[in-house]
C-alpha positions as CSV (number, residue, x, y, z in Angstrom):
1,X,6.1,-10.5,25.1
2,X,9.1,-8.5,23.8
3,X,10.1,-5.1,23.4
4,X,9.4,-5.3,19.6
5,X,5.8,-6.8,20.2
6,X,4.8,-4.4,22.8
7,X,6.0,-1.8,20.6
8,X,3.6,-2.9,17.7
9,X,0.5,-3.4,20.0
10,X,1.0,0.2,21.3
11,X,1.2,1.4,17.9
12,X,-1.6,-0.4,17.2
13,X,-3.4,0.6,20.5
14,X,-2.5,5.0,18.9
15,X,-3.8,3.6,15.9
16,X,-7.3,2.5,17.3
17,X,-7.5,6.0,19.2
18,X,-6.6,7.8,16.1
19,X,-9.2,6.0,13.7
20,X,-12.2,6.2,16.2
21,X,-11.2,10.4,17.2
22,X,-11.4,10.6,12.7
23,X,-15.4,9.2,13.2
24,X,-14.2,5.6,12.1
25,X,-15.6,2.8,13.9
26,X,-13.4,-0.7,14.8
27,X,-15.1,-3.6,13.9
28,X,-12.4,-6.3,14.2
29,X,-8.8,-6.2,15.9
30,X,-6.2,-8.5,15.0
31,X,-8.7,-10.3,12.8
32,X,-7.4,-13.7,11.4
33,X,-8.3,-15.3,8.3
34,X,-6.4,-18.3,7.4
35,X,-2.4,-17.6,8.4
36,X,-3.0,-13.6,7.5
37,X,-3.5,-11.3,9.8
38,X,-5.6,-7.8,9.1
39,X,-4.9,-4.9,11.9
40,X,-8.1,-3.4,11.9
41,X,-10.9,-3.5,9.9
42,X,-13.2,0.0,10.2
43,X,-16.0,1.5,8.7
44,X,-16.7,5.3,8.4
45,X,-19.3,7.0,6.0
46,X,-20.3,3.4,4.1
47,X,-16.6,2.7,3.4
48,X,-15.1,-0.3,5.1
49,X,-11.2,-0.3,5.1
50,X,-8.6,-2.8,6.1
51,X,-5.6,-1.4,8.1
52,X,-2.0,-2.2,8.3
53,X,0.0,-0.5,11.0
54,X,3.6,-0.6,10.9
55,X,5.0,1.2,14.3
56,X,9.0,2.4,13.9
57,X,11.5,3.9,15.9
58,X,13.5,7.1,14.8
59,X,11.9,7.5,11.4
60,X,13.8,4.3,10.1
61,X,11.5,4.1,7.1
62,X,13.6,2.0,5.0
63,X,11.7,-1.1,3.6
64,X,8.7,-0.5,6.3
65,X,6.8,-2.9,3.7
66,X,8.6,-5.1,1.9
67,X,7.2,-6.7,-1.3
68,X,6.8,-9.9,-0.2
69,X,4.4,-8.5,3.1
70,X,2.3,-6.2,0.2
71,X,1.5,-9.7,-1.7
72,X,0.6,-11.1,1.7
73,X,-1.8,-8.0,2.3
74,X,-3.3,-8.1,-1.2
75,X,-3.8,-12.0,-0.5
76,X,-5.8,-10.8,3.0
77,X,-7.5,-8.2,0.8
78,X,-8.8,-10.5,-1.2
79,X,-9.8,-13.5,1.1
80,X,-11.5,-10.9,3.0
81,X,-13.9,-10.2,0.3
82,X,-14.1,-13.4,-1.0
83,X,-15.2,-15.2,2.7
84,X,-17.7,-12.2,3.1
85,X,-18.7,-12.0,-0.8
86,X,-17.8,-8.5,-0.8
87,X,-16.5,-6.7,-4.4
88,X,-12.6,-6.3,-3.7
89,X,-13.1,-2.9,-5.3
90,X,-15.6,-1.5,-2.2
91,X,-12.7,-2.2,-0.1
92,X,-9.9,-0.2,0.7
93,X,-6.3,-1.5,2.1
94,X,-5.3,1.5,4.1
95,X,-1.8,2.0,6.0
96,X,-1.0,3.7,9.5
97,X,2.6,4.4,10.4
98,X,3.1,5.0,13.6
99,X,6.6,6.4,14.0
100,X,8.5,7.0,17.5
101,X,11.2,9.5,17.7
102,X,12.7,10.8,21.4
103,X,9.5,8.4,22.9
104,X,6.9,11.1,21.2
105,X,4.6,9.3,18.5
106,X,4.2,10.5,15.1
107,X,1.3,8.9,12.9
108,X,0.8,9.0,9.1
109,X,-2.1,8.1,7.4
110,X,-2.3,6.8,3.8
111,X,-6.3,6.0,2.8
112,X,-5.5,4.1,-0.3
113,X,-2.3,1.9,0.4
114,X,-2.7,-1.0,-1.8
């Protein structure tokens, strides 16, 4: 595994820790459906969210998402619901960026990304 990989799987791994210390609970890691790839999928309160987490060193936020990776998202989003006949609209896209800068972590939290 690289540096860039083990990078995003810690992020992911602060992520996780963050989202179940806020009362959410992980039902699916890395989940896979078709070629897309969703985070995290957690529920808290009778909300079920789908997380992205983008993990970046020294605050370079330039283009964390790029246009072409939102469509891909929505595209999850949406197969998501479809394979589990779930109204798109009960289902929030969430973001987590996890930011290192001097090797202490930094997370950001945006409920309602897409």
């Amino acid at each position: 595994m690289n540096y860039r990989q083990e990078l995003g799987r810690k992020g992911e791994r602060l992520a996780i820790n963050f989202l179940k210390a806020e009362g959410w609970q992980i039902k699916a890691h890395n989940y896979r459906i078709g070629h897309k790839e969703i985070d995290i999928i957690a529920s808290k309160n009778n909300i079920l969210s789908l997380f992205e987490i983008k993990t970046i060193m020294n605050n370079n936020k330039h283009d964390i998402i790029s246009l072409s990776q939102q469509k891909t998202l929505r595209q999850a989003h949406l197969a998501f619901c479809h394979y589990y006949q779930i109204e798109p609209a009960l289902v929030s896209y969430a973001l987590i960026v996890v930011s290192y800068k001097n090797k202490l972590a930094n997370l950001q939290y945006y409920p309602s990304f897409l």
